[in-house]
C-alpha positions as CSV (number, residue, x, y, z in Angstrom):
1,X,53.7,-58.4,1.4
2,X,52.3,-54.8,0.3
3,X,53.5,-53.2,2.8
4,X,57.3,-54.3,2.1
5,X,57.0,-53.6,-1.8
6,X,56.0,-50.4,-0.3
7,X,59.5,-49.4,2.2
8,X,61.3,-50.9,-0.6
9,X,59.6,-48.4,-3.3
10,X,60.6,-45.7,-0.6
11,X,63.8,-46.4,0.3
12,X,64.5,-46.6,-3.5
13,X,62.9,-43.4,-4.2
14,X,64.6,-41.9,-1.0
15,X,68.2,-43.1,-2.8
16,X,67.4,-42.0,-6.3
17,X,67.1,-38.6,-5.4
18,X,70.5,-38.0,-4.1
19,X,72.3,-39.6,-6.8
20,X,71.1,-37.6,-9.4
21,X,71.8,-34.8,-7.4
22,X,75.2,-35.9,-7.4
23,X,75.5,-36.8,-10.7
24,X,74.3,-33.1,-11.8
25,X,76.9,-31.7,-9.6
26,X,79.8,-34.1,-10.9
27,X,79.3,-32.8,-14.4
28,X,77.9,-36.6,-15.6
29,X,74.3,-35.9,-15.8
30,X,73.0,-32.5,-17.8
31,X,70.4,-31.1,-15.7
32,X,67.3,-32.6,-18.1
33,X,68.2,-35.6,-16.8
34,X,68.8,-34.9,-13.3
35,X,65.1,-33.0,-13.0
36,X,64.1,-36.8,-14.6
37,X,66.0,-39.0,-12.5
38,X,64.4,-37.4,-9.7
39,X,60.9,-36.8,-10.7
40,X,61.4,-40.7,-10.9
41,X,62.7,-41.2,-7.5
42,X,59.8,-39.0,-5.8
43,X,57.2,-40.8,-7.7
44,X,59.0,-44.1,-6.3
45,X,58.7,-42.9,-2.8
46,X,54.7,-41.3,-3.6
47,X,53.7,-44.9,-4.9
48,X,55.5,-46.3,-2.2
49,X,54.2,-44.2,0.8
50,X,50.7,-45.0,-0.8
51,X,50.9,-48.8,-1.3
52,X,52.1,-48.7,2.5
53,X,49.4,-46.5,3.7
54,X,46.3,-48.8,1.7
55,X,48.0,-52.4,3.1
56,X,46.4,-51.5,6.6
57,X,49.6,-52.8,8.3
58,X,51.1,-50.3,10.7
């Protein structure tokens, strides 16, 4: 069960980043919350990776 809350916190944080990418570069996000959007995504992926790593499934 940890080890699936962790992928999913991973591929979320692996699909947050991009879109606030693209969302600075369409003009709809200012770059504050771009920087944000993404700090959020690679924390996501971080807490993610970890949860995965301490479950003990491989």
């Amino acid at each position: 069960m940890l080890y699936s809350i962790g992928r999913l916190l991973q591929f979320a944080g692996l699909v947050i980043v991009p879109i606030a990418i693209a969302g600075e570069v369409a003009q709809k996000l200012d770059l504050k919350e771009s920087l944000s959007l993404s700090a959020i995504g690679c924390l996501a992926f971080v807490i993610g990776w970890s949860i995965q790593q301490f479950s003990g499934k491989t």
